[in-house]
C-alpha positions as CSV (number, residue, x, y, z in Angstrom):
1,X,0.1,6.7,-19.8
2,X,2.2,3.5,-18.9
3,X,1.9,4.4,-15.3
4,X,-1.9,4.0,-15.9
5,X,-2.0,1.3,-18.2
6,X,0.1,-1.6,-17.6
7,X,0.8,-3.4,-20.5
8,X,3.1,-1.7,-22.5
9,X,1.6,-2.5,-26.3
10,X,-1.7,-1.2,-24.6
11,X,-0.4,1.7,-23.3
12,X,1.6,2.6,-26.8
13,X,-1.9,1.9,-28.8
14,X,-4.0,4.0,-26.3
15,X,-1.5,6.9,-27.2
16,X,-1.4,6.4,-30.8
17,X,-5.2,6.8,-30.4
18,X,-5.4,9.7,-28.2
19,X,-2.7,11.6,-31.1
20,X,-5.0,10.7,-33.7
21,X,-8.4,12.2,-31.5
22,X,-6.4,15.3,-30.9
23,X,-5.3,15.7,-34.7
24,X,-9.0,14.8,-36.1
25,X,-11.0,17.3,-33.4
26,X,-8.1,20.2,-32.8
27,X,-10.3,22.5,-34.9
28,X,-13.0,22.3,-32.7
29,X,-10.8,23.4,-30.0
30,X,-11.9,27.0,-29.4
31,X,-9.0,28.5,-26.7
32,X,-5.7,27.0,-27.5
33,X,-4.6,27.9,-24.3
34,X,-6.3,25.1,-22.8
35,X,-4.3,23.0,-25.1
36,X,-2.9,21.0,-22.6
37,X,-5.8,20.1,-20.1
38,X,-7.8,19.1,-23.6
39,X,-5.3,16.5,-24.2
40,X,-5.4,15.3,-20.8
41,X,-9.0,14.8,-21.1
42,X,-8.9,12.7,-24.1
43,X,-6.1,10.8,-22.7
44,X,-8.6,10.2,-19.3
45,X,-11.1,9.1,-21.9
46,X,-9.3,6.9,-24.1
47,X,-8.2,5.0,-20.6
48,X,-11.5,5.0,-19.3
49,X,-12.8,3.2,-22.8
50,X,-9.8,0.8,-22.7
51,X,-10.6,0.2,-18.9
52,X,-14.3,-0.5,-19.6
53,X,-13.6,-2.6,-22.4
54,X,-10.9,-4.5,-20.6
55,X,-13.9,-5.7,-18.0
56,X,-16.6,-6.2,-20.5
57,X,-14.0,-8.9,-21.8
58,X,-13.9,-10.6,-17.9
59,X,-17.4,-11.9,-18.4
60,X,-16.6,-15.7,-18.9
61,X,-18.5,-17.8,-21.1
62,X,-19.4,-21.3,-19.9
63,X,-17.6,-23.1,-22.4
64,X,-14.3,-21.6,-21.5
65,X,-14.4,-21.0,-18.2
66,X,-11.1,-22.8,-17.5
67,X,-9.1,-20.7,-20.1
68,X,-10.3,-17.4,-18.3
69,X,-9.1,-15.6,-14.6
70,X,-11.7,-13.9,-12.5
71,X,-10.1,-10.4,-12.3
72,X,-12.7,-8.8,-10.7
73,X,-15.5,-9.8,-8.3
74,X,-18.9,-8.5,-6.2
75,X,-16.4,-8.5,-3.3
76,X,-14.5,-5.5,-5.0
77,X,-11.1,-5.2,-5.8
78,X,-10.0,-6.1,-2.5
79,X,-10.6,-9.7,-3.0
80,X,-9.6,-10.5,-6.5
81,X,-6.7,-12.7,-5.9
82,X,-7.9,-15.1,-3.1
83,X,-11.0,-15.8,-4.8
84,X,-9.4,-16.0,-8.3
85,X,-6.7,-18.2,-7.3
86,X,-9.0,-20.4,-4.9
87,X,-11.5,-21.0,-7.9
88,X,-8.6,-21.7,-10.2
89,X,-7.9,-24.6,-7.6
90,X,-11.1,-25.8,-8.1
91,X,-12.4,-28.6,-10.7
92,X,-14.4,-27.2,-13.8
93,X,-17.8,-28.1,-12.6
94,X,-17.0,-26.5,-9.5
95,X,-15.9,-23.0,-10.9
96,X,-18.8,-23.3,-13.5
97,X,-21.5,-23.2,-11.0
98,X,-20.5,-21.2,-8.7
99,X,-19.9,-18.7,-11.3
100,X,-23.2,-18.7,-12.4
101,X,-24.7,-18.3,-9.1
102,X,-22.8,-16.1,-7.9
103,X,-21.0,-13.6,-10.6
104,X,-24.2,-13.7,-12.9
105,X,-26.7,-14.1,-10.1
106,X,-28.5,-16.9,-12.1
107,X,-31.2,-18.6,-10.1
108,X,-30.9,-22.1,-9.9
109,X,-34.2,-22.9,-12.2
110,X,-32.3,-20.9,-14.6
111,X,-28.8,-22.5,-14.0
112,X,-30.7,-26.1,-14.4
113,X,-32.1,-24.7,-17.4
114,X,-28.7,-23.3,-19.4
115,X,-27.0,-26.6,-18.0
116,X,-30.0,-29.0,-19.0
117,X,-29.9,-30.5,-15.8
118,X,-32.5,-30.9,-13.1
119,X,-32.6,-28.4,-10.6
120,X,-32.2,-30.9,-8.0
121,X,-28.5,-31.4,-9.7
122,X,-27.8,-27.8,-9.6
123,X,-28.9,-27.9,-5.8
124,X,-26.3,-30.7,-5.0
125,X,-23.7,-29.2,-6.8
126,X,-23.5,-25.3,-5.7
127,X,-23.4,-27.6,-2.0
128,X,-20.4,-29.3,-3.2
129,X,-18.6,-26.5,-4.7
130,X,-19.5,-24.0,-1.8
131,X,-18.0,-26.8,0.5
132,X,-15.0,-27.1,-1.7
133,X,-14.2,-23.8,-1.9
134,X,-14.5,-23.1,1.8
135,X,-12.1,-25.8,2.6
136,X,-9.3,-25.0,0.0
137,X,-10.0,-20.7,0.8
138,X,-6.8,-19.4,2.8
139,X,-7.5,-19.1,6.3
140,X,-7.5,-15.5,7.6
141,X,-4.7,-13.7,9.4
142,X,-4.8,-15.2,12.9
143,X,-6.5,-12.4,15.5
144,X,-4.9,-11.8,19.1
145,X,-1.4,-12.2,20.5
146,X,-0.7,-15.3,18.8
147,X,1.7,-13.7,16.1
148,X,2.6,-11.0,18.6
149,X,4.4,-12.8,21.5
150,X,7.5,-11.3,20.6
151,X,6.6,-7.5,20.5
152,X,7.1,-6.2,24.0
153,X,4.9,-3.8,25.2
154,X,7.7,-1.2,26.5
155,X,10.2,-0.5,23.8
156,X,13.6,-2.2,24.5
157,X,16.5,0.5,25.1
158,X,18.5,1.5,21.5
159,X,21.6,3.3,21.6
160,X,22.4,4.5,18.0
161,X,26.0,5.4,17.3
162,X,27.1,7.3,14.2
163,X,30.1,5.3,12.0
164,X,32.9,6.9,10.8
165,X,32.7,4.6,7.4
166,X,30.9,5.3,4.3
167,X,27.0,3.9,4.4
168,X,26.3,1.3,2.2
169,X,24.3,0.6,-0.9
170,X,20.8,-2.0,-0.5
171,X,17.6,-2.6,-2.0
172,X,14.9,-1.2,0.6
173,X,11.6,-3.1,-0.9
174,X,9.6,-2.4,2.2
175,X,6.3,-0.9,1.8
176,X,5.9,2.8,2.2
177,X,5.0,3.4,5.3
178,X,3.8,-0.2,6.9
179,X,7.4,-1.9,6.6
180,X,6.3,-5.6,5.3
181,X,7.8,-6.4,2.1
182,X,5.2,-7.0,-1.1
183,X,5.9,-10.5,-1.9
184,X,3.8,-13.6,-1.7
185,X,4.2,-15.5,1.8
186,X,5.9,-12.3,3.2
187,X,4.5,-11.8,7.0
188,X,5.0,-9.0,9.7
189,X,3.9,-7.6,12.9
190,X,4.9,-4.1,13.8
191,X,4.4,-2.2,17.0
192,X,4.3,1.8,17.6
193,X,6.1,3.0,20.8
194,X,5.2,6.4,22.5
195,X,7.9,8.9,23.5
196,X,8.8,9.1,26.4
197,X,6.9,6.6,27.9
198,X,8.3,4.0,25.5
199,X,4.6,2.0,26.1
200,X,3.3,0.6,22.7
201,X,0.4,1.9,22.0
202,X,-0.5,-0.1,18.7
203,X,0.3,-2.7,16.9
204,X,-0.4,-4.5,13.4
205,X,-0.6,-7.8,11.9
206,X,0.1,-8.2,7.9
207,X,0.2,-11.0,5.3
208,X,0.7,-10.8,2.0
209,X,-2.5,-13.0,1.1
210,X,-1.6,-13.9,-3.2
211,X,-1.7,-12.4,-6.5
212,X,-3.6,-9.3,-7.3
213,X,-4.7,-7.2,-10.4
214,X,-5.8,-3.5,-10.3
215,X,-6.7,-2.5,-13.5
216,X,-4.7,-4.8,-15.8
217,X,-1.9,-3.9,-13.5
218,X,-0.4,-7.6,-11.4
219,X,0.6,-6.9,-8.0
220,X,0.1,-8.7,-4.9
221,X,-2.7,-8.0,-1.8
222,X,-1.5,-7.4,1.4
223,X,-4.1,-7.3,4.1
224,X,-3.0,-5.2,7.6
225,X,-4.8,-5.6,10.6
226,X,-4.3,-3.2,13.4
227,X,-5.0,-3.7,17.2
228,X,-5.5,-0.6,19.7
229,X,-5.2,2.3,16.9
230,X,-6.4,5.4,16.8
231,X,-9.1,5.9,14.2
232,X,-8.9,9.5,12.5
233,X,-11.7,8.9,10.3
234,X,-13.7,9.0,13.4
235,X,-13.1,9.8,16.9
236,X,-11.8,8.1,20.0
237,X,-10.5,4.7,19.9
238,X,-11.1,1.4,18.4
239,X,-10.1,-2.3,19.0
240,X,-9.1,-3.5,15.9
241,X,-9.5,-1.6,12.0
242,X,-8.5,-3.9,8.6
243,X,-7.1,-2.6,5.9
244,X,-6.3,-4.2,2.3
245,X,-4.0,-3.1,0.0
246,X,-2.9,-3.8,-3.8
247,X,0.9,-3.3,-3.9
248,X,3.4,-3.7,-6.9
249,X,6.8,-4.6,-6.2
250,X,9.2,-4.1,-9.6
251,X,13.3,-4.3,-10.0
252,X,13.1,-0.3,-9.3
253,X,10.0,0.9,-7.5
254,X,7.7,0.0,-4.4
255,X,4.2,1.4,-4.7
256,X,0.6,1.3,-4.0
257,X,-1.9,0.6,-6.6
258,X,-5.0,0.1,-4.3
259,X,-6.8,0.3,-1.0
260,X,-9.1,-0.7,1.0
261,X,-11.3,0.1,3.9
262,X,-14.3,-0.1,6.1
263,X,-15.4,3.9,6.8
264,X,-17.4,4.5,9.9
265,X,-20.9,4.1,8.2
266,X,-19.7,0.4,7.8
267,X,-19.5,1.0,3.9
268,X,-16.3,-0.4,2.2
269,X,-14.5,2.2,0.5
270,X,-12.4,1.3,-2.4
271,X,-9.9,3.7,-3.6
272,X,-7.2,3.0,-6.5
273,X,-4.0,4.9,-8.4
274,X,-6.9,6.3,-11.1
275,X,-8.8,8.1,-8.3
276,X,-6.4,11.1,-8.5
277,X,-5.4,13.7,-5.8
278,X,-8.0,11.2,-3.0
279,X,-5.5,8.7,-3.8
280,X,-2.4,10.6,-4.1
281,X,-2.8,12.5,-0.6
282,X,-2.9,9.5,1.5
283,X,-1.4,6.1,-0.5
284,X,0.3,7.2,-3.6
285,X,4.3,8.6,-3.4
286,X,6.0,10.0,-6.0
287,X,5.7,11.6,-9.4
288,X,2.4,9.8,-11.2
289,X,2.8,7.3,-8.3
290,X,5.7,5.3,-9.4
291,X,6.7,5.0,-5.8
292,X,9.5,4.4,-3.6
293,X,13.2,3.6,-5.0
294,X,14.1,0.4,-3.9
295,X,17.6,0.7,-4.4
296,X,18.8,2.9,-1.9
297,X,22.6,4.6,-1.7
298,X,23.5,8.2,-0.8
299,X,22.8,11.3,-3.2
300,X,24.8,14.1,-1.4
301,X,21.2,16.0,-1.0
302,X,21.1,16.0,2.3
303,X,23.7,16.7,4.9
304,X,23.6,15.5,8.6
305,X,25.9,16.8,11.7
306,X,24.3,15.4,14.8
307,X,21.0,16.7,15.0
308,X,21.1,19.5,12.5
309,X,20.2,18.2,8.8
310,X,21.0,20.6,6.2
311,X,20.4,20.8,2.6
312,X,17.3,20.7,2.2
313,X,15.8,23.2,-0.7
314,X,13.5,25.9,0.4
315,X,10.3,26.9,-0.3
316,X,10.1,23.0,-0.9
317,X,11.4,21.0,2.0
318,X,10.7,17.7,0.3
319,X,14.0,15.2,0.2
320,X,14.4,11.8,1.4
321,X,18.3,10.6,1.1
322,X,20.8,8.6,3.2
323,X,22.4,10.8,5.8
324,X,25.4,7.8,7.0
325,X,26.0,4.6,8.4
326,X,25.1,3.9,12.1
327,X,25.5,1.0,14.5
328,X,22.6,0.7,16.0
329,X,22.2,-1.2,18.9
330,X,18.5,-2.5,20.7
331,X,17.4,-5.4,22.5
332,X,21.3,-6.2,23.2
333,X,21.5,-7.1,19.4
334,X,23.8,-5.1,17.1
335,X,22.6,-3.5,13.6
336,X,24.9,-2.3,11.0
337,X,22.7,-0.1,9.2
338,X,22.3,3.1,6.8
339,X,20.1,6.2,8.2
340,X,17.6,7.4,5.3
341,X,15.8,10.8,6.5
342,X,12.5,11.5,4.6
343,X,12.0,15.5,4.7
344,X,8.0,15.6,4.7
345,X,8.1,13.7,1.1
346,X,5.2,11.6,2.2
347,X,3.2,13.6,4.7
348,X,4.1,17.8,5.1
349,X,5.6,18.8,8.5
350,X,6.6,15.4,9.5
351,X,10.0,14.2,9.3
352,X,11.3,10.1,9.6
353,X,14.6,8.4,10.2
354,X,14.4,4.6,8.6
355,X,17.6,2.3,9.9
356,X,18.0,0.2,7.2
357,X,20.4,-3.2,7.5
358,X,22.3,-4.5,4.7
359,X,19.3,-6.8,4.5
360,X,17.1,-4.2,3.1
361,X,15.7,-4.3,6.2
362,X,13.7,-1.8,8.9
363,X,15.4,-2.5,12.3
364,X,14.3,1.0,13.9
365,X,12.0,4.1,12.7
366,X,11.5,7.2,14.0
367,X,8.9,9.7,13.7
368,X,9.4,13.8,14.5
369,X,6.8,16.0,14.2
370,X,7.3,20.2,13.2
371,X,7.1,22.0,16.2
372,X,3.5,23.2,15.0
373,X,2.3,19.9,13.4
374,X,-1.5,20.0,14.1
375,X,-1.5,22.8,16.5
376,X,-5.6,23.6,15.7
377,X,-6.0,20.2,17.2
378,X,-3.2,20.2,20.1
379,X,-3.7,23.8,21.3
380,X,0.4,24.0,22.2
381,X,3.5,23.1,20.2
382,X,5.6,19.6,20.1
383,X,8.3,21.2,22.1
384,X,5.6,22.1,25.1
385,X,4.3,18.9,25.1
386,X,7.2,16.8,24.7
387,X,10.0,18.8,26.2
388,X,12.2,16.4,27.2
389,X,11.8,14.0,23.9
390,X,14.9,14.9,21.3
391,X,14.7,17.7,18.5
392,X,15.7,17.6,15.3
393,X,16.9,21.2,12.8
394,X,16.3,20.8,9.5
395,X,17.2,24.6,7.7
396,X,16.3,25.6,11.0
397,X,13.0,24.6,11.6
398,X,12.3,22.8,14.7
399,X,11.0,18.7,14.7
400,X,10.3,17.0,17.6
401,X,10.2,13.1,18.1
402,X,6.9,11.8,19.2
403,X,7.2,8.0,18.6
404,X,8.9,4.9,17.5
405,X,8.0,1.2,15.4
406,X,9.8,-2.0,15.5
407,X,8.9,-5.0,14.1
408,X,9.5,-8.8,14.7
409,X,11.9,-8.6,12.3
410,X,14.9,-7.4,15.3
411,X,13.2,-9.8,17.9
């Protein structure tokens, strides 16, 4: 329920609520072996009511415009906390009519008519406010190698060297998956390298843009914009693909709480942590989505001896854990760092090694694919088509290493 419903008070009411449902209408429940998945459904519906009322509450009388926050806009949740925070910059006559224009979709006879002013007025002033807020709205991430100098296109040489001391602790806040850290002001470019070529084959611009809120949970919205990536939605190639994300960053967990994206049809598609197993497949982590441990230090699950990794339970392969400490050295620049192996916790038949600095840091990430990862789509196994690329056992299955990622962070 809390992972749902942010406020804690909220959450602990919602509950007390969904008890009392379930004590009032259990004689109406007919098999009591669906017990369980009848609670669940009241507890869906009880968050569903709270959630509706919580927006019916966002619609912002005149009078108190200034004491209210624009949570949730016609742009969709992607672009709650730029607009909200931009509007809050603006003065009150500023923030009243272009909230009527454009929230309530007034038109201006009828704004002139609920402000008692001409419509000549309202005319002059939706110019002034549009103006305003144009000039005070954050400039977009900047498009083309400017912010990418740095990358190289081939990926520097790396020697990584295993250290006979024990690995240290850190807190890892990275984002799962697209290495920036979710804090206001935080920016990063990232490249993917091809093995064995060692040619980058994409890279990606993100900024963490501001304040964000998903329902009635605060995070932060970090907007990634990636340059020469494959599209899987579609096929072939494309130029450039944006992405926006809602992310919450707390003392003990990294996670996502929304996306966004434009699908092929040119329709943006909105997805967030209430959309169940859609969400969960491809941007949630962990159990009910509570994310990535940010403080990292090692387990004893898994065990490491070269390039045999051991451990790991079976049916379930699923285990992430720091395997030691390794010097690892790219770009002539030396990295004291911990290894942390994800076993297919995120996606299934594909294992990861993060180096992680003392600075919580990404300085290299691999990427090693099961031996028959995708074969309906590549026709012969990773260890045809790569044979010379390195190979990794994990209870002896076979993974082998497709590609790699930097970021500016090393350069």
């Amino acid at each position: 329920m809390r992972f749902k419903v942010g406020n804690k008070t909220d959450a602990d009411d919602i509950l007390q609520e969904v008890y009392l449902t379930a004590y009032q209408k259990f004689p109406t429940l007919k098999n009591k072996d669906s017990f369980k998945a009848w609670l669940i459904s009241i507890a869906r519906n009880k968050c569903n009511d709270y959630f509706r009322e919580k927006a019916a509450r966002l619609e912002i009388p005149i009078e108190t415009l200034t004491e209210k926050r624009l949570s949730y806009g016609k742009q969709g949740v992607s672009q709650i906390s730029t607009v909200r925070e931009t509007l809050e910059i603006l003065g009150d006559k500023d923030k009243q009519i272009l909230y009527l224009y454009f929230w309530k979709e007034l038109p201006q006879a009828e704004i002139a008519k609920r402000l008692d002013i001409p419509v000549g007025t309202v005319k002059s002033r939706l110019y002034t406010a549009k103006r305003n807020f144009k000039d005070k709205y954050p400039a977009n991430i900047p498009k083309g190698e400017s912010n990418m100098k740095k990358l190289p296109e081939i990926l520097p040489e790396y020697k990584i060297e295993q250290l006979p001391t024990e690995p240290f602790q850190c807190v890892w806040e990275e984002l799962m998956g697209w290495l920036i850290v979710p804090r206001t002001g935080e920016k990063l470019s990232w490249g993917l390298y091809d093995m064995p070529s060692r040619k980058r084959t994409e890279w990606t611009e993100m900024e963490v843009v501001g304040k964000a809120e998903v329902h009635g949970i605060e995070g932060v919205e970090t907007v990634a914009i990636q340059h020469d990536a494959e599209n899987y939605y579609r096929t072939g190639s494309i130029k450039e693909c944006e992405w926006r994300f809602i992310n919450q960053l707390t003392d003990t967990h990294c996670r996502t709480l929304a996306e966004s994206h434009v699908d092929e049809n040119g329709v943006r598609r909105v997805h967030t942590f209430l959309d169940g197993d859609e969400f969960m497949q491809n941007w949630g982590y962990g159990e009910d989505n509570c994310g990535k441990e940010t403080h990292i230090r090692r387990k004893g699950i898994l065990s490491r001896e070269g390039n045999v990794i051991t451990g790991v339970p079976k049916p379930n392969l699923q285990s992430m854990d720091v395997v030691g400490r390794y010097k690892v050295t790219i770009g002539g620049r030396e990295y004291d760092t911990v290894c942390v192996m994800d076993i297919e916790t995120f996606d299934d038949s594909i294992v990861t090694e993060s180096y992680i600095d003392k600075n919580g840091r990404t300085v290299l990430w691999r990427r090693f694919n099961h031996d028959n990862w995708a074969a309906d789509r590549y026709k012969k196994s990773w260890s045809e088509m790569l044979p010379e690329n390195e190979w990794l056992f994990v209870n002896g299955e076979t993974y082998v290493h497709w590609y790699d990622c930097i970021t500016d962070y090393i350069l």
